[in-house]
C-alpha positions in Angstrom: -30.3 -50.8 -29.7 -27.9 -52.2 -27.0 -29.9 -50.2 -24.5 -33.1 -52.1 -25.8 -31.7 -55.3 -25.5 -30.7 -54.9 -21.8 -33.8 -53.7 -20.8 -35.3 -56.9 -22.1 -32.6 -59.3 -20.6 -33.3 -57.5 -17.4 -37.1 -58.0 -17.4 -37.0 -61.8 -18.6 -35.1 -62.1 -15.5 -37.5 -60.7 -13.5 -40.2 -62.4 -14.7 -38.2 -66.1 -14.7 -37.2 -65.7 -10.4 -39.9 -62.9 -9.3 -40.2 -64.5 -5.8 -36.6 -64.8 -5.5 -36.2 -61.0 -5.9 -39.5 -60.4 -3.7 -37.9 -63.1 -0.8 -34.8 -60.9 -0.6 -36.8 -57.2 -0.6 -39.4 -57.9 2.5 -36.2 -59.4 4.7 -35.8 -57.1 7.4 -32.3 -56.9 8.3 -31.1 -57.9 12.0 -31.1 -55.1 14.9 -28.1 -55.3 16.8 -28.7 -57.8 19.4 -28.4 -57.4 23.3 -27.6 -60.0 25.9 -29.7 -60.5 28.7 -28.3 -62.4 31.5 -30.2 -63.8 34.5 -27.0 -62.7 37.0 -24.0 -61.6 36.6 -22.1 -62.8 39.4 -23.6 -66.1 39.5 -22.3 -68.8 42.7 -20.8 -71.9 41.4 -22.8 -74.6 41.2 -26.4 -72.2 40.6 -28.3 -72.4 37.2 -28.0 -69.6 34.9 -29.3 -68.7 31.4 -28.3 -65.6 28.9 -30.3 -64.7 25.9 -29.2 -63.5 23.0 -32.1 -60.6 22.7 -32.8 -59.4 18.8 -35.4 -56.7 18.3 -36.2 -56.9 14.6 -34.9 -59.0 11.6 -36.7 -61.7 9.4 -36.7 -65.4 10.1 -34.7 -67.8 9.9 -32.2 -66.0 12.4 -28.2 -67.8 13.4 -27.1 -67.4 16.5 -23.2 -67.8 17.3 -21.5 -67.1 20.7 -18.1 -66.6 21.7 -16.4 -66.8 24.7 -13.2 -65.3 26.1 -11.4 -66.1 29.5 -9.8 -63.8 31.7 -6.3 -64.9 30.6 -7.7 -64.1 26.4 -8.6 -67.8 25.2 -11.4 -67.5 23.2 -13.7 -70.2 21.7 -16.9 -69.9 19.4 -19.8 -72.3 19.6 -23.6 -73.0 18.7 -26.1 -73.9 20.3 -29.3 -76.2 19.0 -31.9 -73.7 21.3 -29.7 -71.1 19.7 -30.4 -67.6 21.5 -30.9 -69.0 24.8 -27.4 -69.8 26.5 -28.2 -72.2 29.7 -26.4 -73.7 32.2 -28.2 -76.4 35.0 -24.5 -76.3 37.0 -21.8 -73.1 36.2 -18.4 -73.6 37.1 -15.4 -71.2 37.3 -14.2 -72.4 34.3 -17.6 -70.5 32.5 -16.1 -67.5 34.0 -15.3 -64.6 31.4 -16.6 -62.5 28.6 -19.4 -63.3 26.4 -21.0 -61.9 23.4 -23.3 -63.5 20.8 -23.6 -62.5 16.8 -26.9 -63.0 14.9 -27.3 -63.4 11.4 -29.8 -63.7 8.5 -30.1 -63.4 4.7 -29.3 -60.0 4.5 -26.6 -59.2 7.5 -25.3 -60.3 10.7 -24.6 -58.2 13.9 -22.6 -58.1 17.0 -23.8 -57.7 20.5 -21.5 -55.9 23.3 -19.9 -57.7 25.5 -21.0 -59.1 28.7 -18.8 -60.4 32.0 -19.8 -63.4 33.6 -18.1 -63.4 37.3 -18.6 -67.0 38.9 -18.0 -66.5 42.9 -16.8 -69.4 44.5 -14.4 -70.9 47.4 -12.8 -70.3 49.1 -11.2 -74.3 48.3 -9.5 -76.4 51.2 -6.0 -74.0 51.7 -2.8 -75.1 50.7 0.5 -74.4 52.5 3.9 -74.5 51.8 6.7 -74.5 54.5 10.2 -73.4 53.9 12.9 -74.8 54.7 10.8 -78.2 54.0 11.4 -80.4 56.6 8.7 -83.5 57.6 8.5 -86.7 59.7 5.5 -88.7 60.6 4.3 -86.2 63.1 4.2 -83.4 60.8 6.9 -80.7 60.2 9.8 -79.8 62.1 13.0 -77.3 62.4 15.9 -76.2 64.1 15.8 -73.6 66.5 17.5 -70.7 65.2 16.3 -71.2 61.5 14.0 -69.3 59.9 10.5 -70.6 58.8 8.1 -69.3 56.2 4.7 -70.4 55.9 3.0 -69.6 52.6 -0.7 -70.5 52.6 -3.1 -70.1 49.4 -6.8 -71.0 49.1 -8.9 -70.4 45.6 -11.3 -68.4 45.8 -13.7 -65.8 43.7 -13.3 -62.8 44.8 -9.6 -63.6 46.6 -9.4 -65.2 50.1 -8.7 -62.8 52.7 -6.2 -65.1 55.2 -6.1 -65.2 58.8 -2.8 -67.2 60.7 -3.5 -69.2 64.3 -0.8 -70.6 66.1 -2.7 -72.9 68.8 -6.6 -71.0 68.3 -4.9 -67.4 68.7 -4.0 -65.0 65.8 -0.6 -64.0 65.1 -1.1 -62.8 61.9 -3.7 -61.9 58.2 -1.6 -62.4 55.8 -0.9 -65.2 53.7 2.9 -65.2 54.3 3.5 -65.8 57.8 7.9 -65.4 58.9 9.5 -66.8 62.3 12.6 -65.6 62.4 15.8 -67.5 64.6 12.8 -69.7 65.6 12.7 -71.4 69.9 11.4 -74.1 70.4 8.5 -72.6 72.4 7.1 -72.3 68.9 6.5 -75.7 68.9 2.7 -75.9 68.0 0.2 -76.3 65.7 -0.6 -73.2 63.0 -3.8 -73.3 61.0 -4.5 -70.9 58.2 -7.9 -69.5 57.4 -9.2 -68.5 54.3 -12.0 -66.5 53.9 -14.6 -65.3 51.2 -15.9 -61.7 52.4 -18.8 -61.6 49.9 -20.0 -65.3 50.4 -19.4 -65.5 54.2 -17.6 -68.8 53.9 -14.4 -70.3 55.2 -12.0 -73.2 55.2 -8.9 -74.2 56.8 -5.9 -76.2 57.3 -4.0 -76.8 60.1 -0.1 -78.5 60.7 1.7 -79.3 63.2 5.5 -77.6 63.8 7.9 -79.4 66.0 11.2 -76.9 66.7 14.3 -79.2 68.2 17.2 -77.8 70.0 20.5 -77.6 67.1 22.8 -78.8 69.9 22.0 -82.3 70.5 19.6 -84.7 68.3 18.3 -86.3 71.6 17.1 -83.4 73.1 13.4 -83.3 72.6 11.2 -80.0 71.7 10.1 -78.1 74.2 6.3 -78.1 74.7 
């Protein structure tokens, strides 16, 4: 009896929502989706576009993305074109890892991750001097002392450095020691930076003035 009376409940439902149950049968469920990016070391400034590629599942189809940075921050966002991810101008700060989810009335899946390398720089160098000593002419120091010249430039992939003290080289690395300095080191020093993959360069150039210790009127020599 009890058996009788489900079977009835059960078919009255069936025949009050029939397209409801027919909707949910014929929805293909969502293929795990693939991204598809136009390139993958993209230079700064350069359009790009990834997509968000799904091989089967029923309309209507979601589309979220999420995006990590190198240093692990990770944000989430939608998009109104949602599979297509497009950018007219990328930055370094789009650099990282990407992956997009899609999702429909029956299940949502998860593409692998993709790495998005922005090459850029390498930016206008910066340099630090130690001991830090400056007047209107640019930096100066005692003889004797020793002076470290620390030069850094931004770049994607890093700056390969190059040290000119007046137009010749006296050293590729970014740290650059003179030790119990003369006053013949009176001069200017210019650091290079270099980008090996993009062929570009930039460069910054002081000037050093090295003054005898023994008397404050006697003037560098040059």
């Amino acid at each position: 009896m009890t058996h009788n009376r489900q079977k009835k409940t059960a078919e009255m439902i069936l025949s009050v929502f029939p397209r409801a149950f027919d909707s949910v049968s014929n929805t293909v469920p969502i293929s795990k989706p693939y991204l598809v990016l136009s390139e993958v070391s993209p230079l700064e400034g350069s359009p790009i576009w990834m997509n968000c590629s799904v091989e089967n599942g029923s309309e209507p189809i979601q589309y979220m993305w999420q995006h990590q940075t190198l240093d692990e921050n990770i944000s989430n966002f939608s998009l109104s074109n949602g599979s297509i991810f497009a950018v007219t101008s990328i930055s370094r700060n789009h650099t990282g890892w990407y992956q997009c989810e899609a999702s429909n009335a029956v299940n949502n899946e998860t593409s692998d991750r993709l790495l998005l390398n922005v090459t850029y720089g390498p930016d206008e160098p910066q340099i630090d001097v130690t001991p830090y000593h400056i007047t209107k002419h640019g930096y100066s120091a005692l003889e004797n002392e020793t002076v470290s010249m620390f030069c850094q430039a931004q770049s994607n992939p890093a700056s390969q450095y190059i040290w000119l003290y007046n137009n010749s080289q006296i050293d590729s690395r970014p740290l650059v020691t003179l030790d119990k300095i003369l006053r013949a080191h009176t001069g200017n020093y210019t650091c290079l930076a270099q980008n090996s993959l993009l062929h570009t360069q930039s460069s910054k150039t002081l000037s050093l003035t090295v003054y005898c210790e023994c008397s404050p009127l006697t003037r560098p020599f040059i």
